[in-house]
C-alpha positions in Angstrom: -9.2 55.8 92.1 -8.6 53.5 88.5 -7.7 55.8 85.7 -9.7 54.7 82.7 -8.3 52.5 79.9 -8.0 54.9 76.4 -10.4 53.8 73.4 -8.1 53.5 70.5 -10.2 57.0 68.8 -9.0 58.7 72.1 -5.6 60.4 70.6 -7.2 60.6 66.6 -10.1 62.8 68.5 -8.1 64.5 70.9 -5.6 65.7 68.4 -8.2 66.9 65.6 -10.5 68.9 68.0 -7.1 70.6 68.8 -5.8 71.2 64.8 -9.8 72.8 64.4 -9.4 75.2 67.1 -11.0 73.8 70.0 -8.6 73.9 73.3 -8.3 70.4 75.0 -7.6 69.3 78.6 -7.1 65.3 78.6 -9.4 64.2 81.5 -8.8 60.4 80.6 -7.1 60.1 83.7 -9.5 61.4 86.2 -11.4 58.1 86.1 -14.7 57.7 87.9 -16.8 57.9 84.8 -15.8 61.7 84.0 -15.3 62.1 80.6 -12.1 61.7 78.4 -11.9 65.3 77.0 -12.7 69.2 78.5 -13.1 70.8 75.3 -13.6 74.8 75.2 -13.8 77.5 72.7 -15.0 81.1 72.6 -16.4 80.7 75.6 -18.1 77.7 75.3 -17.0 74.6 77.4 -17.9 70.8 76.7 -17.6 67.4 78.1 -16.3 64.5 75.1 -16.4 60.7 76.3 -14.2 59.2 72.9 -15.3 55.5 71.7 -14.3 53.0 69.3 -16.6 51.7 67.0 -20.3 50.6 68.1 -19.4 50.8 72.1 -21.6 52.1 74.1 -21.7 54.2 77.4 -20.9 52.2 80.7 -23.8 52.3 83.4 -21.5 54.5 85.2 -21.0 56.9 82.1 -24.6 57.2 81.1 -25.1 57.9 84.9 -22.9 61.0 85.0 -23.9 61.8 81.3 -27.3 62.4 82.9 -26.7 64.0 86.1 -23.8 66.8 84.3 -25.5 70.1 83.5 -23.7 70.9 80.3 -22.9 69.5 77.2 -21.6 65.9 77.0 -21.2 64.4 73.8 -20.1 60.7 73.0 -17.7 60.2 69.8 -16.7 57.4 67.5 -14.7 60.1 65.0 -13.3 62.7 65.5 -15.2 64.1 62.5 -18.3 63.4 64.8 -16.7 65.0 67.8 -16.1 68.0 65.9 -19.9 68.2 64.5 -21.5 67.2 67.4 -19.3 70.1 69.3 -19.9 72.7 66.4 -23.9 72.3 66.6 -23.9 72.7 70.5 -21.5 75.4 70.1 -24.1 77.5 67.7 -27.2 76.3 69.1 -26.0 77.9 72.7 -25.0 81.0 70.9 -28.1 81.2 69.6 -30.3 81.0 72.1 -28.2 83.3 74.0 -29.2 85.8 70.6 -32.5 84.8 71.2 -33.4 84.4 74.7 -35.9 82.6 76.9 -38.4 80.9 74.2 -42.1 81.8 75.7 
């Protein structure tokens, strides 16, 4: 198995998500298209592949992106990482409040 080669917004994102409160395991390693980042908070658990600039998902990535039955989210920032994360976060709390939409 390769271990994946670090986007240069890996550490920048890795390190804010962990100064906003979000608790971080650095997955980079596992390689095989899993994602950079486990990211989990109150209960809430998410999936963070890290880019630089315009690149896009790898066949492989969008691939498991697809099949994985949580919340993935792709970054450029870690500003986006962190608002992308915060929406899922309160959209799953919600409709957990809410329930099953009839």
């Amino acid at each position: 198995m390769r271990a994946k080669k670090v986007d240069n917004t890996h550490g920048q994102i890795r390190d804010h998500l962990r100064a906003v409160g979000w608790g971080v395991f650095d997955s980079h390693d596992l390689g095989r298209d899993f994602a950079d980042l486990v990211v989990a908070r109150r209960g809430f658990t998410a999936l963070v592949e890290c880019k630089s600039g315009r690149k896009k998902l790898r066949p492989g990535q969008e691939s498991f992106a697809r099949w994985w039955p949580g919340v993935y989210v792709k970054a450029n920032t870690p500003q986006e990482a962190e608002l992308q994360l915060d929406i899922a976060e309160k959209y799953q709390f919600l409709r957990r409040q809410i329930g099953p939409v009839e």
